[in-house]
N, C-alpha and C positions, 0 to 999 in steps of 0.2 A: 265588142260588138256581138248583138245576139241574132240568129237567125229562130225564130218560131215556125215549125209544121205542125198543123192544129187535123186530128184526126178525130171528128165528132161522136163517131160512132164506136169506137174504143174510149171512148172517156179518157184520152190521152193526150197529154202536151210534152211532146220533145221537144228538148232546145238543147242546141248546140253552139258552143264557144269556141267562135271560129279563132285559133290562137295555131299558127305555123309552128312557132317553136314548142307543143305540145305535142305530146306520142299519141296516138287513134285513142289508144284505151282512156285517156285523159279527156279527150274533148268533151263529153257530153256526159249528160246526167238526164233522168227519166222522175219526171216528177207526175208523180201519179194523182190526178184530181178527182176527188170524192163531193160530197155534198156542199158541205159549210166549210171545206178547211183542206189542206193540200199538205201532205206528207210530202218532205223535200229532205231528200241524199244528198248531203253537200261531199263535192271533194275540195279539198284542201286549196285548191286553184279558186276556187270559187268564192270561199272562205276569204283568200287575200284578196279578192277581188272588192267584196262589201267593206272591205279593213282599207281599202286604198282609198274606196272615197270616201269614207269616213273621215279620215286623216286631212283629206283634200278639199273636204267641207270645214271642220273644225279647229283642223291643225292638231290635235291629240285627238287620244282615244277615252271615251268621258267613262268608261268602267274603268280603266287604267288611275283614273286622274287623281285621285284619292290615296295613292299607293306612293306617292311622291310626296315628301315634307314640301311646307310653301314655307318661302322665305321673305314678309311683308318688310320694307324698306323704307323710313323715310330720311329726310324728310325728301325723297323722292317720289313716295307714294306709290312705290312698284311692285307688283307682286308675281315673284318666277318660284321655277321648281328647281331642287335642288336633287341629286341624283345620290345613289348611297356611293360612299366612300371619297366625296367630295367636298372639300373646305368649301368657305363660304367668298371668300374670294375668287376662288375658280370660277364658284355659281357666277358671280358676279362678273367678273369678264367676258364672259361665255356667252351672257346676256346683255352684253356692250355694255355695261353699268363703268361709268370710269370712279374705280376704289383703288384710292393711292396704294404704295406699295413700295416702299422706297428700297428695299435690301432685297426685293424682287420675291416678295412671298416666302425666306426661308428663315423668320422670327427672329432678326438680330434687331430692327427696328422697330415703332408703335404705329406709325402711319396708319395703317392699316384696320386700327381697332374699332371695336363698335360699341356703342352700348347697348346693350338688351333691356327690350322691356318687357316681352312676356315671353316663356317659353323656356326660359334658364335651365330650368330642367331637360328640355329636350336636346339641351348642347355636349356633348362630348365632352368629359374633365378637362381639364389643360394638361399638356400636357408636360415634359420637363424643361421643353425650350420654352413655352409661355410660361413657366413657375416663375424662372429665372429674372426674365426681362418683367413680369407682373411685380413681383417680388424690386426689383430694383430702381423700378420707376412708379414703385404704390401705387397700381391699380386697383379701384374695388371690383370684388365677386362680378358684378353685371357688365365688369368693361372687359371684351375678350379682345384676340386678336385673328380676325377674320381669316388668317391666310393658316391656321393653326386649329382652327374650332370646325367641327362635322356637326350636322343635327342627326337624330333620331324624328323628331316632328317638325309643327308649324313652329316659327318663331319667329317673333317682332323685334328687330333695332334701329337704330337710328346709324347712319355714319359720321363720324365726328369729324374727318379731314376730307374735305368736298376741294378744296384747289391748290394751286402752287402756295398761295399766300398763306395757307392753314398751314402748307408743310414747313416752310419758311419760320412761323412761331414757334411750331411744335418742335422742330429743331433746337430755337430757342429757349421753349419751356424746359426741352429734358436734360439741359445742365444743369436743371437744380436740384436742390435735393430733395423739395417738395412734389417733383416729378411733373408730368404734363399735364395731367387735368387738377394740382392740388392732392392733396391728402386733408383728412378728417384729424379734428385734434379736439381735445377738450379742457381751453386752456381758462386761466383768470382774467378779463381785459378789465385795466382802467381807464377812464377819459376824467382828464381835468380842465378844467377852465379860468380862466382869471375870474372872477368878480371885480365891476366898477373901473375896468380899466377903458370905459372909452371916457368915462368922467375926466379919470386919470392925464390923458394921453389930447386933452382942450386948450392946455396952457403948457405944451409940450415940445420941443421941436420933432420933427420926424427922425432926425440923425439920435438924438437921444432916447426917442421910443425902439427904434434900431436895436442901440446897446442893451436898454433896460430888459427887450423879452431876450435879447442874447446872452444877457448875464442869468435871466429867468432860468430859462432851458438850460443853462450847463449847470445851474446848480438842482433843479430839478432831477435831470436827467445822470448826476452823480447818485442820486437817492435808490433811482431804478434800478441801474447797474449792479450798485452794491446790493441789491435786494436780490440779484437775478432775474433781472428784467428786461425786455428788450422795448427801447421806443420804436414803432412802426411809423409814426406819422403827425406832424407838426401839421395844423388845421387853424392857421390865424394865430390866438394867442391859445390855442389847444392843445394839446399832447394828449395820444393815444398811445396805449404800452401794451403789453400782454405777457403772460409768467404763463412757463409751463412747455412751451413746445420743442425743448427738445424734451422733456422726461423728466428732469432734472431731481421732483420729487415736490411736495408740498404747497404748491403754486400758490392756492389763495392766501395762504399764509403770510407768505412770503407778498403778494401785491397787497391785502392790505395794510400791513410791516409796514411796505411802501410810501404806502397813501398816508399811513399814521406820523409818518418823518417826513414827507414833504411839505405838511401841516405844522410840522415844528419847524421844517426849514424856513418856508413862508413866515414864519412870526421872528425869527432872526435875521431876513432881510428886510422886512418893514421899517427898522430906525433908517436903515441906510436910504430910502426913499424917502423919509420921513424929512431924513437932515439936507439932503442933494435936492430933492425937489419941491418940499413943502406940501406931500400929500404918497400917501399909498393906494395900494389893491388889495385884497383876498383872492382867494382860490377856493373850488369846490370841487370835490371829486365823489367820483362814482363807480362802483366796483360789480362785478356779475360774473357767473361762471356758467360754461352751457356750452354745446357742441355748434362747429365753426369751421368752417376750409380754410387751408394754409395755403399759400401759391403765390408763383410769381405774377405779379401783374406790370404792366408796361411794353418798351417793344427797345431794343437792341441794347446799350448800356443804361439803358433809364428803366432798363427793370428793378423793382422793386419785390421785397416779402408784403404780402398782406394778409389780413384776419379778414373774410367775409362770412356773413351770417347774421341772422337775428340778435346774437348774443351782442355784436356790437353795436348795434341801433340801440339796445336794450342799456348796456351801460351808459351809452350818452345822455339816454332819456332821465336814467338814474339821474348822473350828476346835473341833470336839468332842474331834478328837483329838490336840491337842495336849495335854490332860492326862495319856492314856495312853502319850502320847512323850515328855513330860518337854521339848517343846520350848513358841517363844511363837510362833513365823508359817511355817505351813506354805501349802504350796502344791500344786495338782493339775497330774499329767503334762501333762494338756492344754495349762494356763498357762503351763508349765514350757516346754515345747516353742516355745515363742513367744517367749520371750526368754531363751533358756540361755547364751548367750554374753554377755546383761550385767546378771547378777546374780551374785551369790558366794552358794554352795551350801555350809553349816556342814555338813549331812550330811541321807539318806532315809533313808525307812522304809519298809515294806510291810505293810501292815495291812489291816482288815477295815474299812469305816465301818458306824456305828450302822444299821440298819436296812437294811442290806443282806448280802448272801451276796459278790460277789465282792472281792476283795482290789486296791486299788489304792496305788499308789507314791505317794508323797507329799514332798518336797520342803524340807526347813528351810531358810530363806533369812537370811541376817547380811548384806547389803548389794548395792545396786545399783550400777554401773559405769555413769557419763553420765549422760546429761539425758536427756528426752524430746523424742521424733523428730515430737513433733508439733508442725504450727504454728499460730501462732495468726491470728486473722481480722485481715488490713488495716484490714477497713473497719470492726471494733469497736475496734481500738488505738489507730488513727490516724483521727479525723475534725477537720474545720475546724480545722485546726492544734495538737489538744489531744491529749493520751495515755489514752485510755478504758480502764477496768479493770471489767470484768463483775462483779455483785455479787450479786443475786439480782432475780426476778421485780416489775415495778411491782406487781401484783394482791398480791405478799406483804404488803405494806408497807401497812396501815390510814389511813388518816385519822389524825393526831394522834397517830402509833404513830412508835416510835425503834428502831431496830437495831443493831448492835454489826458492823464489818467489819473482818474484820484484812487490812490490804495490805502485803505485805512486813513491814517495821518500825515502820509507823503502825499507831495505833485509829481507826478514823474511827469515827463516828455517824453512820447514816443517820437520815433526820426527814424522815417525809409530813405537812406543812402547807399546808392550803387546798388540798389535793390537786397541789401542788407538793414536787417530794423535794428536799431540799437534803443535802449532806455535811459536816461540820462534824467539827473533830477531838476525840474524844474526851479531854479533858483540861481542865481549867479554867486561865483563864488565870494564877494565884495560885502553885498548889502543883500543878500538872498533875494533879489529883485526877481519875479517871476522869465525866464529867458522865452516864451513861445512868441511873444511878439519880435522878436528878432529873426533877422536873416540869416538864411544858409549860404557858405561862401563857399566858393569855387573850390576851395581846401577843406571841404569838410569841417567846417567850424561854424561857429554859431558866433554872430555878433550880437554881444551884450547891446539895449537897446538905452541904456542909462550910464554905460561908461566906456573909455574907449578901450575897450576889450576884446576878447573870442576867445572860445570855447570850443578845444577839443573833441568831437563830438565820440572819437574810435579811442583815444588815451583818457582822455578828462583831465589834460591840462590846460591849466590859463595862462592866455601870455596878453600882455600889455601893448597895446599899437602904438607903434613910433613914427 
């Protein structure tokens, strides 16, 4: 409250602020008025006093306001101030923003993380508890972990886990080993197709269209294996693969290897279609190499590995064109340029692919020159004196569940019993009749499915049923 005594004749304006809990010498101030302009003594009271309502008009101080990093948020669209010495999760609670947090802010979890998109630089290194958990669940450079990162400036991100249901996945995604948002790779993907197989499949029954792409796929899918390959994904009568993501070495090599043997494979299953059913199919396949996310995709056991990216639209497109070539395993420049010196080139093309405007070169390939330059692990080949041969994952293999593994020239049989995997060779000991269609019996045996038999499955004796 101000009280003014206005003295005309002294060209003077006292005011005094009438304030009890202030001492006499403090109350007032004498501001001396001249012409155009008024010379004012401020005391420090007074000072706070202009500073109160300001605050109380504005809510901050607008010469202060600059002096604080802002921290732009979406996709909430919010923009606070962050204070020095403060993570970005504190900012964030502080200003009700709800940013999960699952291990309560002290970086043993990811919940929390954010992606940056401008400002990277004004973030604070990581520091050795983000290395650790960045480093273990392959985070890129731009994905921090908010409860862990200080700014120096402005900085833009996005939050990646907005509710229960996000944390719920992302729980789920970080048991793998591709980590929760995916990891970058730069593998070979092939996509093949039948050719003419709806022609095929006219005068077919369904039970025997059934068998035939299931005999397709296990003998294709013997080709990939042995190549070092893993199939991702059966799309009708398709198969998608891709070589390369663990590191292994030589990848396109080795997929078009692949592609170049399952083009022989296909021409040694045609008589047997030829004589069983009175007509075949062909195959065409298509090859690319290019950068691609690795990740799990699905939701609780029906998660799956998958390849996203351009590069795989780009090989489907490929083997799309080899109908329009008239050939059966084309290849993209890019793969091409990678191993041009040992593969044999039948002849190119230059075409347009499906869904695209520019025109790219494309590659027919009739045969590979040498082996592949990759090698293989010591310590998976060779352990305690025995020769190990990689088959597939323990987790694939069920409880009381059989597999079928081609190694070289053998069948084997894998068999999860009592949660021990045993190998056993696929063949009965009689007439080598293949044994996987047979049951597993309550004793660990395997009933021959062609004589009255069983098979040992922990000794590998035969005994005769009486």
């Amino acid at each position: 409250m101000w009280t003014n005594l206005v003295d005309s004749d002294l060209n003077i304006v006292q005011c005094e602020w009438i304030d009890h809990e202030l001492r006499s010498s403090q109350k007032a101030c004498i501001i001396e008025k001249k012409s155009y302009y008024i010379n004012c003594i401020y005391f420090k009271e007074i000072s706070a006093y202009f500073r109160s309502i300001i605050k109380c008009l504005f809510g901050y101080f607008p010469w202060k306001r600059n002096n604080l990093p802002q921290l732009n948020i979406s996709p909430d669209n919010i923009q606070i101030e962050i204070k020095d010495g403060e993570s970005i999760l504190t900012a964030c609670l502080r200003n009700n923003i709800s940013h999960l947090h699952a291990c309560g802010g002290m970086g043993r979890c990811s919940t929390c993380r954010i992606a940056v998109s401008e400002g990277i630089g004004n973030c604070t290194p990581a520091n050795k508890t983000e290395q650790i958990l960045a480093k273990k669940i392959d985070l890129p450079p731009e994905f921090r972990l908010a409860c862990q990162t200080e700014v120096t400036g402005d900085v833009h991100f996005r939050r990646l886990l907005l509710d229960k249901r996000d944390l719920v996945i992302a729980s789920q995604l970080n048991k793998g080993k591709y980590g929760p948002v995916g990891t970058s790779r730069k593998p070979a993907i092939m996509f093949s197709d039948i050719r003419g197989f709806t022609p095929f499949t006219e005068s077919v029954s369904s039970y025997d269209i059934m068998y035939i792409l299931n005999r397709y796929f296990d003998i294709m899918g013997e080709v990939i294996i042995r190549n070092g390959g893993e199939i991702n994904n059966y799309i009708g009568d398709a198969i998608l693969a891709f070589f390369g993501l663990e590191d292994s070495g030589d990848p396109i090599f080795r997929c078009i290897k692949a592609g170049v043997e399952m083009l022989e494979a296909m021409d040694e299953f045609k008589p047997y279609l030829e004589k069983s059913f009175g007509k075949t199919f062909d195959i065409g396949v298509g090859i690319h190499y290019g950068d691609a996310i690795v990740g799990m995709v699905g939701t609780g056991s029906s998660q799956r590995l998958t390849v996203i990216g351009e590069t795989v639209n780009t090989a489907s497109r490929i083997e799309s064109a080899n109908k329009e070539a008239g050939t059966r395993l084309l290849i993209s420049e890019e793969a091409y340029e990678q191993v041009k010196d040992r593969v044999e080139v039948e002849d190119f093309v230059r075409m347009k692919l499906k869904g695209t405007s520019l025109r790219k070169t494309l590659y027919e390939i009739s045969k590979v020159i040498g082996e592949t330059t990759a090698k293989q692990s010591e310590s998976i080949r060779f352990s305690y004196g025995h020769k190990w041969h990689k088959t597939l994952p323990v987790e694939d293999l069920e409880p009381g569940e059989k597999k079928k593994f081609i190694l070289g020239s053998e069948n084997i049989l894998l068999v999860n019993l009592e949660d021990q995997v045993y190998a056993v060779n696929n063949a009965c000991p009689h007439m080598h009749l293949p044994l996987d269609t047979g049951q597993i019996s309550d004793k660990g045996t395997i009933l021959c499915p062609f004589h009255d038999s069983e098979f040992c499955i922990k000794t590998g004796e035969a005994k005769t049923l009486g």
